[in-house]
N, C-alpha and C positions, 0 to 999 in steps of 0.2 A: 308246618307251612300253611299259612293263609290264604285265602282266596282273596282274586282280582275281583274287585265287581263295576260293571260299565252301565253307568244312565244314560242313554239315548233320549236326550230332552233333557240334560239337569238343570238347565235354566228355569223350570218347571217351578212355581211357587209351592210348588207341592212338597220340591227337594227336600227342607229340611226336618219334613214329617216322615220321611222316607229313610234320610239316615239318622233319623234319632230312635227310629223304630232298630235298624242292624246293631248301634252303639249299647243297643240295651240288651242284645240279644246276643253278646258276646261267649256268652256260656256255652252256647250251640253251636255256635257258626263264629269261626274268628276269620275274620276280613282285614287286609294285610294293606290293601288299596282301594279304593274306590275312587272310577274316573268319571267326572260328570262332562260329561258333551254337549255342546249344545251352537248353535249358528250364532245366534242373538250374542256377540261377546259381553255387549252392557249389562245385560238380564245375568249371565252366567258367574259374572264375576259379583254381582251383589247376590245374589243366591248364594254362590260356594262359600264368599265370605263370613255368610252367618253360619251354613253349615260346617265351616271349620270353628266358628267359635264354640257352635255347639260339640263338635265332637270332643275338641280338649278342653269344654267345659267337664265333657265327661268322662274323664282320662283315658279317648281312645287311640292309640298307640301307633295307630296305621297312617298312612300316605293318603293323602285327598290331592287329587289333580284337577284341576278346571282346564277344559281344551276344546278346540272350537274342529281339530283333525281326528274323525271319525276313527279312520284308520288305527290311527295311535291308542283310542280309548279300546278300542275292542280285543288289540293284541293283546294274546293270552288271557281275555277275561273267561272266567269260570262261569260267571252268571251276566247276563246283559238284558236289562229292563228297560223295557221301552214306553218312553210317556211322552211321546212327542205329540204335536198337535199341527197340521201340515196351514198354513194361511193363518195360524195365530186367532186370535181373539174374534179380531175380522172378518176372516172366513167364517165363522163359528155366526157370528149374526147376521151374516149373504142365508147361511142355513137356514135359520130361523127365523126371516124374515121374506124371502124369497117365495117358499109353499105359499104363504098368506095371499099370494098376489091371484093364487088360484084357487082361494079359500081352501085350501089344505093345512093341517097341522103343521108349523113350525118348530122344527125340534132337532137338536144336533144329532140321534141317533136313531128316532122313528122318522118314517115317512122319505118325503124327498130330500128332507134336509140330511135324515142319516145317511141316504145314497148316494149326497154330492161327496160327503165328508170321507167314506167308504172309497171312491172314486182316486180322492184326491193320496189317501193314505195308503190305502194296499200298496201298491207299486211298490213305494216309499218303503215298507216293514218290509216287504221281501228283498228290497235288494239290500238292505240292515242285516237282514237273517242269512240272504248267500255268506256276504262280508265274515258276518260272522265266522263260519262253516270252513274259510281259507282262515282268518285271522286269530281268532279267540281258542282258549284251551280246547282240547280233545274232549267230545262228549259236552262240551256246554250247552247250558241250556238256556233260552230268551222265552223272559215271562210278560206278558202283554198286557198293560194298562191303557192305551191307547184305546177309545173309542173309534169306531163301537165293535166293541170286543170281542161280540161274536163274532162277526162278517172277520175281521183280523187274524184272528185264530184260525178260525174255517181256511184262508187264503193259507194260512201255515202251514195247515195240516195239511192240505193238499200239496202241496210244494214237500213236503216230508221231512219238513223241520220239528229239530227238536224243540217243544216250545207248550205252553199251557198259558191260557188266558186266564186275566183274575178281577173279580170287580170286588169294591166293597161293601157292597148294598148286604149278602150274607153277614159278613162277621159284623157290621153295625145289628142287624138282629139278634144274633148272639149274644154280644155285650147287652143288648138293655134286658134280655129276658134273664141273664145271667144276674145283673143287678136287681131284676124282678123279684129274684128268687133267692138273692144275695148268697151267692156262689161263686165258685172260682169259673169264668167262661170255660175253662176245658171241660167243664162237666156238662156245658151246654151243646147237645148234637142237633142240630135243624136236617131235617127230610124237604128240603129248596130242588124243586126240577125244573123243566125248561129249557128256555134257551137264556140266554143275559141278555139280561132287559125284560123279560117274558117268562117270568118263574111265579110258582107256588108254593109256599112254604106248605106242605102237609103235616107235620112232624115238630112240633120241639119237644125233644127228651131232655130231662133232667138224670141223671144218674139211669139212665134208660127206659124213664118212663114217662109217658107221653102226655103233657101237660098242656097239649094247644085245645082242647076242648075249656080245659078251665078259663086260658088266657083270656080266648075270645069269649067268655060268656062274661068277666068281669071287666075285662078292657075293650072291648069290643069295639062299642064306638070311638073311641079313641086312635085305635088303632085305623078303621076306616077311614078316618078324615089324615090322618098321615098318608094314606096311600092312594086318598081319592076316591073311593070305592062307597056306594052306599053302607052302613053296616049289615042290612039285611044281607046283603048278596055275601059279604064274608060268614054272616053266620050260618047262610042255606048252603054252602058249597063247603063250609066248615076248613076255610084254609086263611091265609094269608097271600094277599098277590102281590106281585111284584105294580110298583109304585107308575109303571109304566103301562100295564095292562089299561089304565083309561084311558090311553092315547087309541085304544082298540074299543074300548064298553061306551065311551064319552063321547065320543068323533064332535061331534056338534057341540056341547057345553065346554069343552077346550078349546074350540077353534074361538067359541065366541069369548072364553074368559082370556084367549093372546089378542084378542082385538084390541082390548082397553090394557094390557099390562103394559108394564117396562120388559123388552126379554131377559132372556137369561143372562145372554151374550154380555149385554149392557151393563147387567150387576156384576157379573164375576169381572170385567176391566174394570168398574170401578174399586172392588174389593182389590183385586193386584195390584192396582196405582198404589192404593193405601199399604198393601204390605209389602210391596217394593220401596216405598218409603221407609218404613220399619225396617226394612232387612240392613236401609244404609246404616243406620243408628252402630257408632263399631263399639258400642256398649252391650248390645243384644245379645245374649247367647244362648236362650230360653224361645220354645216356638210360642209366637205372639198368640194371645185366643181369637184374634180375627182370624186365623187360618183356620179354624174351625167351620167359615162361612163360606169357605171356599167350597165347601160340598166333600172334602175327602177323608170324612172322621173314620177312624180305625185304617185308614189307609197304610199307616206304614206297619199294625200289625200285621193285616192281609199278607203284605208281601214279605215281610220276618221270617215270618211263620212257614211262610211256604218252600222259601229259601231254605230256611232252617233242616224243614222234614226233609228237601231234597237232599242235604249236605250231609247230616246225622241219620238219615233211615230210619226215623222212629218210627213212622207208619200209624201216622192218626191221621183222620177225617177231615178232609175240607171240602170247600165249596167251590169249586173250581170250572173253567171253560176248557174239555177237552174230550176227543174222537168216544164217539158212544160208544164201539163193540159190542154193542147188543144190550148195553145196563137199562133203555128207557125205550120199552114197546114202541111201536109202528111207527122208528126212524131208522136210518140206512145205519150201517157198522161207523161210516167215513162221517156223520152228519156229527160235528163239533155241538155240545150239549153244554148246560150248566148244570150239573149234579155233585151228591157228595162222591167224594173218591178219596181211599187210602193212600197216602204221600210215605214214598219211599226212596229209595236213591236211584230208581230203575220210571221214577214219574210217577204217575195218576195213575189210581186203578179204579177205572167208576163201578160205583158198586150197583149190584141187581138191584130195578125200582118197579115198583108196581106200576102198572099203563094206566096214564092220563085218561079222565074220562072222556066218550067221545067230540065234546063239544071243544073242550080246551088242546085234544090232540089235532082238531082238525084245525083250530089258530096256529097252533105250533109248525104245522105241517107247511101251512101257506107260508107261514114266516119263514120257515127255513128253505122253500124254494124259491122265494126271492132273494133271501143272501147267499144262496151257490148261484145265482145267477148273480149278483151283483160282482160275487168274485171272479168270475169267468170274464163280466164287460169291464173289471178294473184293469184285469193281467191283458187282455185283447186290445183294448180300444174298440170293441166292434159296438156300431151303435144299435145295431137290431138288437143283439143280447141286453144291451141296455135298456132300449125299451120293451123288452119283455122283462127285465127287472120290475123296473116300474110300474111296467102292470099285473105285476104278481104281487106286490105290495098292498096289503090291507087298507091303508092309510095314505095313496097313494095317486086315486084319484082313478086307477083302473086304464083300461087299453084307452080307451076316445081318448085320454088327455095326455098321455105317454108321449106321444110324439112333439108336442108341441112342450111341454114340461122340461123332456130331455133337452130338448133345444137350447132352452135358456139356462139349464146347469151348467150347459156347456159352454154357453159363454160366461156366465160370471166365474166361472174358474178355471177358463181358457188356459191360462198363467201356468195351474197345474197339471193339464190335463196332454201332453203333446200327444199321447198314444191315438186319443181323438182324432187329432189335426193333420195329421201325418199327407194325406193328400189335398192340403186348402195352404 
């Protein structure tokens, strides 16, 4: 007997990188259905389309449902991934557009932008998750694609769902240093701590031995300018950061390099117009390589993969978002981490990590008491907690501007926010 599996968001352009990823991984994990969900009925029915062309392009056996009733997707599902995105594309560049007004970084998941988008979606993933908990199999579990992943998770985990966040930014390093090294990626182990969005690769093992001194001393710069980061500082601190860390080292050379760009927001709709085009073509049954540019490369193995170890118990390492119990010095048990952890049918088991030094624990620290405060003002509505978020946020512009910042979140996503509104 097979398992159910339910996307929350399958109108997602991401869909059919997601189950081309399951359809390949049929040896591990045999999936019987998959329900994609989704509001947008137009989006969902040219998405599922192509994803059924794909799947019995590649004689996969099982049931694809396209459905727009939450409810119906989640009965009895065994796994439910969630890749929703609350205001669309739209909201996504109010995000990153918005901060700018206060000379603050624009970014869907740092700063204020991340805290509107955090605002708008917790509610949303938890009452997904209750749903869940009455509707879907016994013991299922919801794996978190939704940005920003951490703040999500964290809201999970306090609620006392079953549930583990995942990004792909890990397993895309895997894969190239795998290729590096031209090996099979399982033979590739990264040592990535943090939080998601805010990690350090310490660590890549080859066959278990540890080859990030050599990378950085021959790729070094290379690797720098993919992540933003001077190369000296990779090579004085001898790690790899996360791509996001210069929303924190940068503040000023990023605000002024969004002055003059296009955003993001604005490329990735124009990327989906094009491959919502592509996806009508009823010739297609192959993922187009503009999905490639959509930002979600190795996407659907992250989440295979993960799936998989849950279902089989094989108990290898990944890189995942989930409650620290003690794996990563001077954070709470409850503080949701990004580390590696043993995948078994019983969840994530993070593994013991050497403590951050004290300059990068003490960013960590801040970061992560503005996202337990952010989840607190999402589940509440309370606006004090909100702008003690905000001004616990690095990138954020601090107390003076909290108050008057908060204001305006709240009105450009008034739409989502009723918890806010509740006496006006």
């Amino acid at each position: 007997m097979g398992l159910k599996l339910a996307v929350v968001g399958g109108g997602s352009t991401y869909t059919p990188e997601l189950v081309d990823g399951f359809a390949k991984r049929s040896d591990r994990v045999a999936v019987d259905e998959i329900a994609l969900m989704d509001i947008d009925a137009e989006r969902l029915e040219i998405v599922g389309g192509l994803a059924e062309r794909m799947l019995r392009r590649q004689g996969w056996p099982g049931r694809l449902v396209c459905t727009n009733d939450r409810s119906a997707a989640l009965d009895g599902a065994d796994m439910v991934l969630i890749q929703l995105r609350v205001g669309g594309q739209q909201a996504r560049f109010r995000d990153e557009t918005l901060p700018r007004r206060f000379e603050l970084i624009g970014q869907e998941t740092v700063g204020a932008g991340g805290f509107a988008k955090a605002l708008r979606t917790v509610p949303l993933v938890l009452e997904i998750a209750e749903e869940t908990e009455r509707r879907s199999a016994p013991d299922a579990w919801i794996v978190d694609f939704t940005n920003p992943v951490g703040i999500v998770t964290q809201a999970l985990a306090d609620a006392g769902r079953r549930s583990l966040g995942l990004c792909n930014v890990a397993i895309g390093f895997q894969r190239r240093f795998a290729k590096r090294f031209d090996v099979e990626p399982e033979r590739v182990e990264l040592e990535q701590v943090g939080l998601n969005h805010l990690t350090w690769i310490r660590a890549v093992r080859v066959d278990g031995i540890d080859r990030l001194p050599e990378i950085l001393a021959a790729d070094g710069p290379a690797i720098a300018a993919d992540v933003g980061e001077p190369a000296e500082r990779l090579l004085e601190l001898g790690v790899i950061p996360s791509y996001y860390l210069r929303y924190y080292d940068e503040t000023s050379l990023v605000i002024a390099e969004q002055a003059v760009h296009q955003t993001r927001a604005e490329e990735v709709m124009a990327i989906e117009r094009e491959l919502l085009e592509l996806y009508r073509d009823p010739t297609l049954d192959t993922k187009p390589e503009l999905l490639e540019h959509r930002g979600g490369a190795f996407y659907s193995e992250a989440a295979a993969q993960l799936i998989a170890s849950l279902v089989d118990g094989r108990g290898d390492i990944q890189i995942v978002d989930v409650r620290n119990d003690g794996a990563l010095p001077g954070l709470a048990a409850d503080d949701v981490v990004e580390i590696p952890a043993r995948i078994d049918r019983d969840g994530a088991h993070p593994l013991p990590q050497q403590p951050l030094p004290p300059a990068l624990l003490d960013l960590v620290s801040r970061v992560k008491t503005y996202e337990r405060l952010a989840v607190r003002a999402a589940v509440s509505g309370d606006r004090a907690l909100a702008r003690a978020a905000l001004a616990a946020n690095p990138v954020a512009g601090g107390a003076e501007l909290a108050p008057r910042l908060l204001e305006t979140i709240l009105e450009w996503n008034r739409d989502w926010l009723p918890r806010f509104f509740r006496d006006t």
